[in-house]
Jmol script that loads the backbone (N, CA, C; Angstrom):
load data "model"
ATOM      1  N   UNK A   1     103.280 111.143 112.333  1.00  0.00           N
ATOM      2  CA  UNK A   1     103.995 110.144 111.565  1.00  0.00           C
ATOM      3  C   UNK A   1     103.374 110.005 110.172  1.00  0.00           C
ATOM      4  N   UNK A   2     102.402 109.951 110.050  1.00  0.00           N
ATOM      5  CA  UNK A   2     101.494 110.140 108.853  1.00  0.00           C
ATOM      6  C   UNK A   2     101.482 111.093 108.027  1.00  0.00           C
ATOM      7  N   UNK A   3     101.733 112.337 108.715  1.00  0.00           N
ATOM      8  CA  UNK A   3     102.228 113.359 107.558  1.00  0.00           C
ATOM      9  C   UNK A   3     103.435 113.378 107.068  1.00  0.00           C
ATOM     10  N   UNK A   4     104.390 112.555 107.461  1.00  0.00           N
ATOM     11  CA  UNK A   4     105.769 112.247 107.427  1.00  0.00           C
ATOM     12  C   UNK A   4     105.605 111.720 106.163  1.00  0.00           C
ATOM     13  N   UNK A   5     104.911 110.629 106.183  1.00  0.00           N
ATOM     14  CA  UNK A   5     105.258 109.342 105.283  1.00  0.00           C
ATOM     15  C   UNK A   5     104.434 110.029 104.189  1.00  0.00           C
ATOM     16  N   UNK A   6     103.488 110.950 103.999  1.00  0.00           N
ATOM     17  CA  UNK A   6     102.586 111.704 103.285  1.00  0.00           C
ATOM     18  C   UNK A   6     103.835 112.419 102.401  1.00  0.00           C
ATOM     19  N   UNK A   7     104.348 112.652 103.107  1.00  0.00           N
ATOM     20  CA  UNK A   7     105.231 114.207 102.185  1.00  0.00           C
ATOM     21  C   UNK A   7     106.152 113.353 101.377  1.00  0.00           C
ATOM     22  N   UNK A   8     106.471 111.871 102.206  1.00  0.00           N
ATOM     23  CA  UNK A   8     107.604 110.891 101.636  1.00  0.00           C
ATOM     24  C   UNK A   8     107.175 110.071 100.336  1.00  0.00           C
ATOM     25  N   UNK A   9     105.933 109.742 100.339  1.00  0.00           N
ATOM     26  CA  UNK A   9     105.327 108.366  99.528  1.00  0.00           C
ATOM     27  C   UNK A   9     103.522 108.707  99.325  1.00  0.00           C
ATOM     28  N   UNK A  10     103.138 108.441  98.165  1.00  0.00           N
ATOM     29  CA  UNK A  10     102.028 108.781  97.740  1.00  0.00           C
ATOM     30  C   UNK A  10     101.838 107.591  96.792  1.00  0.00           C
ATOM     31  N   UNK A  11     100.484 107.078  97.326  1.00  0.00           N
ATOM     32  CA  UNK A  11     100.043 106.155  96.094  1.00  0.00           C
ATOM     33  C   UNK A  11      98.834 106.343  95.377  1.00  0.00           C
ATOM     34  N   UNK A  12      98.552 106.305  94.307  1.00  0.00           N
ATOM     35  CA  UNK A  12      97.675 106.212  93.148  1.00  0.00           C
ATOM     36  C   UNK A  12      97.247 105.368  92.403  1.00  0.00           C
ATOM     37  N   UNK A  13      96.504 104.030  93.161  1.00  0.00           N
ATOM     38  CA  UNK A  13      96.368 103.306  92.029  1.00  0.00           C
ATOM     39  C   UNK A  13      97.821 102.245  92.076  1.00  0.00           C
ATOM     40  N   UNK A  14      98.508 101.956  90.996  1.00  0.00           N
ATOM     41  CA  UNK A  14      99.288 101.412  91.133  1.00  0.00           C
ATOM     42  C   UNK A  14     100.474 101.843  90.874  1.00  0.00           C
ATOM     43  N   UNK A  15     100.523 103.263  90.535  1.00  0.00           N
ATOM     44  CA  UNK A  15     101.679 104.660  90.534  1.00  0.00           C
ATOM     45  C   UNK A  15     102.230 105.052  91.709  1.00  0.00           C
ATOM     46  N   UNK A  16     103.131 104.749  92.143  1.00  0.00           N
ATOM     47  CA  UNK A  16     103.937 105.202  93.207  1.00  0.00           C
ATOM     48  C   UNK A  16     104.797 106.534  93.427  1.00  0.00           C
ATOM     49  N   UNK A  17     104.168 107.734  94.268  1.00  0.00           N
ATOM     50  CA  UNK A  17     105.106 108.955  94.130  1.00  0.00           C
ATOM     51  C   UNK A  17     105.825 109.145  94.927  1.00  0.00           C
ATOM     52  N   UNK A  18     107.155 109.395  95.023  1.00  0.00           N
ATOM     53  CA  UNK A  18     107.882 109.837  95.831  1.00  0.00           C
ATOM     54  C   UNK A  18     108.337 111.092  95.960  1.00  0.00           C
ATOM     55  N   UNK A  19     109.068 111.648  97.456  1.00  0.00           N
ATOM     56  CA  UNK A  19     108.856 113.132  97.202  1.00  0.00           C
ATOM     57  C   UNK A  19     108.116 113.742  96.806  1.00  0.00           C
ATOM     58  N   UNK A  20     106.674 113.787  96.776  1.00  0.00           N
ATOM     59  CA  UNK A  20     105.581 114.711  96.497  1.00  0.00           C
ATOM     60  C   UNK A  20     105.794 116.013  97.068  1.00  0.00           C
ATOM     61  N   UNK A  21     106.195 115.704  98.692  1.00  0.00           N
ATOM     62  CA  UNK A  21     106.180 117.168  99.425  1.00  0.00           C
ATOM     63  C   UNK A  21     107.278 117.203 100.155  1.00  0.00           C
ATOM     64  N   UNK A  22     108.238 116.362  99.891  1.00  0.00           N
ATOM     65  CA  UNK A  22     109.923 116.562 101.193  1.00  0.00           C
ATOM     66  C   UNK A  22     110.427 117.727 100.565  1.00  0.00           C
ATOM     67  N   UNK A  23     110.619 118.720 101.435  1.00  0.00           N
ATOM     68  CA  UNK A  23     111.427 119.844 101.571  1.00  0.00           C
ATOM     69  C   UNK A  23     112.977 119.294 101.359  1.00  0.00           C
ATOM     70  N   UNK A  24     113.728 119.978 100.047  1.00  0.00           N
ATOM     71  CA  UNK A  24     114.724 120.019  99.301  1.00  0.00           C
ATOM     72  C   UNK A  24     116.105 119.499 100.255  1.00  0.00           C
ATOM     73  N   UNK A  25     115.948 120.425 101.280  1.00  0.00           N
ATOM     74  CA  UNK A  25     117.083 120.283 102.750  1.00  0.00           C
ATOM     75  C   UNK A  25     117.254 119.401 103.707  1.00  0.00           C
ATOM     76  N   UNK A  26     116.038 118.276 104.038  1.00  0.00           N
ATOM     77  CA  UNK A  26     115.768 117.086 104.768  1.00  0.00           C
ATOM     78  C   UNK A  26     116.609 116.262 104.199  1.00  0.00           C
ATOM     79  N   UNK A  27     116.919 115.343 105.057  1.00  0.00           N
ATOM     80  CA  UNK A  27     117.882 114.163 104.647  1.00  0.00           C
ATOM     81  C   UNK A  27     116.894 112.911 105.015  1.00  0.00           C
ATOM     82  N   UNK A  28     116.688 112.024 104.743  1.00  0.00           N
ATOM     83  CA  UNK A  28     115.985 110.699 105.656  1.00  0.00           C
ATOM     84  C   UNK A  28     116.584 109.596 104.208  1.00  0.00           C
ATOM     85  N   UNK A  29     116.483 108.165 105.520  1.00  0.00           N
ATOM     86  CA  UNK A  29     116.239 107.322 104.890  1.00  0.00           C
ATOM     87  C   UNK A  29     115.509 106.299 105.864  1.00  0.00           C
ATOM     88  N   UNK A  30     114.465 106.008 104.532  1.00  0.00           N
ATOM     89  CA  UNK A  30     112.953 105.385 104.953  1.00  0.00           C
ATOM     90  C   UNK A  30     112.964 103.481 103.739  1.00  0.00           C
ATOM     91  N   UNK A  31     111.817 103.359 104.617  1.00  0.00           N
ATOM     92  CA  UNK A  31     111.212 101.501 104.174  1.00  0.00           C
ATOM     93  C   UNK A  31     110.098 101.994 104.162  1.00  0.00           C
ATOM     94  N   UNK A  32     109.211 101.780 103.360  1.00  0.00           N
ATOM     95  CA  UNK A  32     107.702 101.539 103.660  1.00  0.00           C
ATOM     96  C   UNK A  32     106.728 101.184 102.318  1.00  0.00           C
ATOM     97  N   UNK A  33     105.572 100.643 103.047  1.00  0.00           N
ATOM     98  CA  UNK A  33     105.007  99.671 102.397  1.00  0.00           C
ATOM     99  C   UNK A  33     104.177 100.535 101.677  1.00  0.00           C
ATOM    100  N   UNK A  34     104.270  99.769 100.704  1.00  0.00           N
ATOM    101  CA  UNK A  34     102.632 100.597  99.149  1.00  0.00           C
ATOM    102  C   UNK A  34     101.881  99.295  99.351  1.00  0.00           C
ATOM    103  N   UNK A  35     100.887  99.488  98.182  1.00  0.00           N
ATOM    104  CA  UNK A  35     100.009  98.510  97.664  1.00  0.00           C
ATOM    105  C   UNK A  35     100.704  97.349  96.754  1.00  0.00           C
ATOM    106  N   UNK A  36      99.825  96.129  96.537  1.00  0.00           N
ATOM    107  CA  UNK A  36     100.387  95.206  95.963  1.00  0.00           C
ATOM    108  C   UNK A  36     101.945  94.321  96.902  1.00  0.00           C
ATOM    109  N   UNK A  37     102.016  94.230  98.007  1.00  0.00           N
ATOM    110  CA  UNK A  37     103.116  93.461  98.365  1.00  0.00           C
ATOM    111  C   UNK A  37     104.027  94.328  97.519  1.00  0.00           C
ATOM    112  N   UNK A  38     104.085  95.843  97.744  1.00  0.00           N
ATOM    113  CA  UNK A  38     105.700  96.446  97.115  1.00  0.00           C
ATOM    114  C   UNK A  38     106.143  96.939  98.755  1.00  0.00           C
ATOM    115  N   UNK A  39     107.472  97.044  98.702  1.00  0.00           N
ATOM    116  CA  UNK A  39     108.258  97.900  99.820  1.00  0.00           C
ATOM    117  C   UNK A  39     109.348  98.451  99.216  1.00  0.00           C
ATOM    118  N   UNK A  40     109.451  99.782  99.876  1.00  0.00           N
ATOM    119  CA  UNK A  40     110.267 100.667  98.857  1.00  0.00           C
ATOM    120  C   UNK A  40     111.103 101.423 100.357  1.00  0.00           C
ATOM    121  N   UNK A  41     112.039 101.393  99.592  1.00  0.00           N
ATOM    122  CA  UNK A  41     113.716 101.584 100.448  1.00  0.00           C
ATOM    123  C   UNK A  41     114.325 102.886  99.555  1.00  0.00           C
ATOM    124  N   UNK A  42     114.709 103.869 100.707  1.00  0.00           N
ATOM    125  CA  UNK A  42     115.439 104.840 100.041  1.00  0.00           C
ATOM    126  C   UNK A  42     116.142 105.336 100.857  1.00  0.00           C
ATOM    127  N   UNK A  43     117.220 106.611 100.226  1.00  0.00           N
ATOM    128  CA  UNK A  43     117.753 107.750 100.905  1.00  0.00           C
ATOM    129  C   UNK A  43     117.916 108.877 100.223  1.00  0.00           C
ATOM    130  N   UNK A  44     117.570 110.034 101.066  1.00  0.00           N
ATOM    131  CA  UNK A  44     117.343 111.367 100.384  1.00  0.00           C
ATOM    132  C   UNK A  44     118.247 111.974 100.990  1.00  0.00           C
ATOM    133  N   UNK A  45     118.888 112.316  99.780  1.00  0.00           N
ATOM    134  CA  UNK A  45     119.990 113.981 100.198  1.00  0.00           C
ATOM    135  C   UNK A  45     119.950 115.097  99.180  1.00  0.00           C
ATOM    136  N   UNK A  46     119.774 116.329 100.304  1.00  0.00           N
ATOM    137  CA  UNK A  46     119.930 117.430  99.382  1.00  0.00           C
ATOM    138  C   UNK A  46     118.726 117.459  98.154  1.00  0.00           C
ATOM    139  N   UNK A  47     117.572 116.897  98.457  1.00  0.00           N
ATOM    140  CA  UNK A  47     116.388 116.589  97.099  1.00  0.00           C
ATOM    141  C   UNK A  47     116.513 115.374  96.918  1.00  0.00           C
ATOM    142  N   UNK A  48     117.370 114.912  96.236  1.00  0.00           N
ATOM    143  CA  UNK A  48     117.822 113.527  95.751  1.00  0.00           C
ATOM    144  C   UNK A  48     117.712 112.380  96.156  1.00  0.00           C
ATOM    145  N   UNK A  49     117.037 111.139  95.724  1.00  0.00           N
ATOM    146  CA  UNK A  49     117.121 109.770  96.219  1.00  0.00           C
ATOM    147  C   UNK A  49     118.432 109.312  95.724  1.00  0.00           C
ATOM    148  N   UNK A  50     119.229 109.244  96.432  1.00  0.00           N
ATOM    149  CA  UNK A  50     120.802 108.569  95.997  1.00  0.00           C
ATOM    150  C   UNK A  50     120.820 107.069  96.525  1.00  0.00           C
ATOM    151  N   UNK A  51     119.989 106.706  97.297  1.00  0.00           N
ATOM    152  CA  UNK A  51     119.730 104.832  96.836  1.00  0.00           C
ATOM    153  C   UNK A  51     118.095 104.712  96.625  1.00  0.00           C
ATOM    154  N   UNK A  52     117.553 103.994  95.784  1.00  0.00           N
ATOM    155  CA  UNK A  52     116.670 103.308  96.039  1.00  0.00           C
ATOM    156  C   UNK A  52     116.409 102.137  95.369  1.00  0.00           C
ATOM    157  N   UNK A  53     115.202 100.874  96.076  1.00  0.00           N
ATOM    158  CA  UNK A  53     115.187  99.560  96.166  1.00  0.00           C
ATOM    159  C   UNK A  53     113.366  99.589  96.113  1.00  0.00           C
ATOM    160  N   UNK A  54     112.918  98.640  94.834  1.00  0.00           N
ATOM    161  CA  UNK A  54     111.886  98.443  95.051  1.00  0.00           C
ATOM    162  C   UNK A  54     111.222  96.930  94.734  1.00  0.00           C
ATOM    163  N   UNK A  55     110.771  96.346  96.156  1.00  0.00           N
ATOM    164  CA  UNK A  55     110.498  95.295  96.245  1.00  0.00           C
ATOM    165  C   UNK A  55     109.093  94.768  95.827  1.00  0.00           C
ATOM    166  N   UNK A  56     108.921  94.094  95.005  1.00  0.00           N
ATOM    167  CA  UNK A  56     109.166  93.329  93.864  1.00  0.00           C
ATOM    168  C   UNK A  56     109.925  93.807  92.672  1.00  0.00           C
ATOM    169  N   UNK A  57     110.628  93.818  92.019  1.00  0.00           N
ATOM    170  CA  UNK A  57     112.032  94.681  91.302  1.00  0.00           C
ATOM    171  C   UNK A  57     110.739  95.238  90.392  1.00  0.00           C
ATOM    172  N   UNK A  58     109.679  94.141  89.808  1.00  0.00           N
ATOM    173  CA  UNK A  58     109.196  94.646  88.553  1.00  0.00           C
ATOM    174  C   UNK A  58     108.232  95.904  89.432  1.00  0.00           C
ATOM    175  N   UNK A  59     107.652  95.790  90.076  1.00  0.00           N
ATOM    176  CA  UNK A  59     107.191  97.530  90.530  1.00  0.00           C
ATOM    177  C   UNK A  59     108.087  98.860  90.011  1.00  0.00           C
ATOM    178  N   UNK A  60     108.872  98.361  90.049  1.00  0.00           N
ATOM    179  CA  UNK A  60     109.819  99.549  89.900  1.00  0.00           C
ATOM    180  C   UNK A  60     108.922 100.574  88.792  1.00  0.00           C
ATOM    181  N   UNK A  61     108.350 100.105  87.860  1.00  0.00           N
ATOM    182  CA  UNK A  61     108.327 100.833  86.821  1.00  0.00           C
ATOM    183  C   UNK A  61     107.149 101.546  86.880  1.00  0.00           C
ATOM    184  N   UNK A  62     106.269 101.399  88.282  1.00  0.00           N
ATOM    185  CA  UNK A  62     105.462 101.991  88.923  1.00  0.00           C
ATOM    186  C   UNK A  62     105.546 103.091  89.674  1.00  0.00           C
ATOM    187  N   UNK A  63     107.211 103.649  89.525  1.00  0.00           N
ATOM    188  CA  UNK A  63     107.596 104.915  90.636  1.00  0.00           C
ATOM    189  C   UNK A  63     108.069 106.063  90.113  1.00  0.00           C
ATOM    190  N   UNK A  64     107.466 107.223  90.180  1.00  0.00           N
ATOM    191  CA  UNK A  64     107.605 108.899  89.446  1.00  0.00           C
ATOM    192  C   UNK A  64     108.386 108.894  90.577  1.00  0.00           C
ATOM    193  N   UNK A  65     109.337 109.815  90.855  1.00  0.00           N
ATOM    194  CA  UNK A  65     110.377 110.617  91.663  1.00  0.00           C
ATOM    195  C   UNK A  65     110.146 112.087  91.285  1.00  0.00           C
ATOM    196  N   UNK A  66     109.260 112.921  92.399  1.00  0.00           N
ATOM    197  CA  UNK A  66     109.271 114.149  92.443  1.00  0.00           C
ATOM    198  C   UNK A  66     110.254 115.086  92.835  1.00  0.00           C
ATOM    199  N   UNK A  67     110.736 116.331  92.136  1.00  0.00           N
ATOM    200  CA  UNK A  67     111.941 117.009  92.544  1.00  0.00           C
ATOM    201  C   UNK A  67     111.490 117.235  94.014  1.00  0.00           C
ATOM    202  N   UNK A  68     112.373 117.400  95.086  1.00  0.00           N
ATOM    203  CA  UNK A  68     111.689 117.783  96.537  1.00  0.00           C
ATOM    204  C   UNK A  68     111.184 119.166  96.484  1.00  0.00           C
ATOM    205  N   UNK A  69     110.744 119.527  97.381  1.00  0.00           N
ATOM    206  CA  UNK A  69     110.081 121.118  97.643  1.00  0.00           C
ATOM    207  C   UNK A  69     111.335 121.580  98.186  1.00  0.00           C
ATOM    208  N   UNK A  70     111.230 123.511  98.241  1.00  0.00           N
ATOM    209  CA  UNK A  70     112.127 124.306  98.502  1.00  0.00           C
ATOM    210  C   UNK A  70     112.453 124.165  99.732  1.00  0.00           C
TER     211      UNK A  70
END
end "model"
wireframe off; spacefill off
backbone 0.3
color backbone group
């Protein structure tokens, strides 16, 4: 489960990465918690986050979106 959420969400400090390591072809949609009281809501298709939600709104500006892996 941990390598799951690894490939999904990466934190740094107060930089939030997503998709670091999801393979391009996976579909998911995930909740999960970072640092600072943030929770971050998404869905991935085809590479792409086509929703996402980040709780406290102002975090937001704390989140890189990595292209997915092949």
């Amino acid at each position: 489960m941990m390598t799951l959420e690894l490939m999904i969400m990466q934190t740094d400090g107060r930089r939030i990465q997503l998709l670091p390591a999801w393979p391009k072809d996976w579909t998911a949609e995930f909740k999960l918690h970072a640092p600072y009281q943030t929770v971050v809501k998404a869905h991935v298709e085809n590479g792409r986050i086509t929703h996402l939600q980040v709780t406290p709104p102002e975090r937001a500006k704390d989140v890189v979106v990595h292209t997915a892996a092949r």
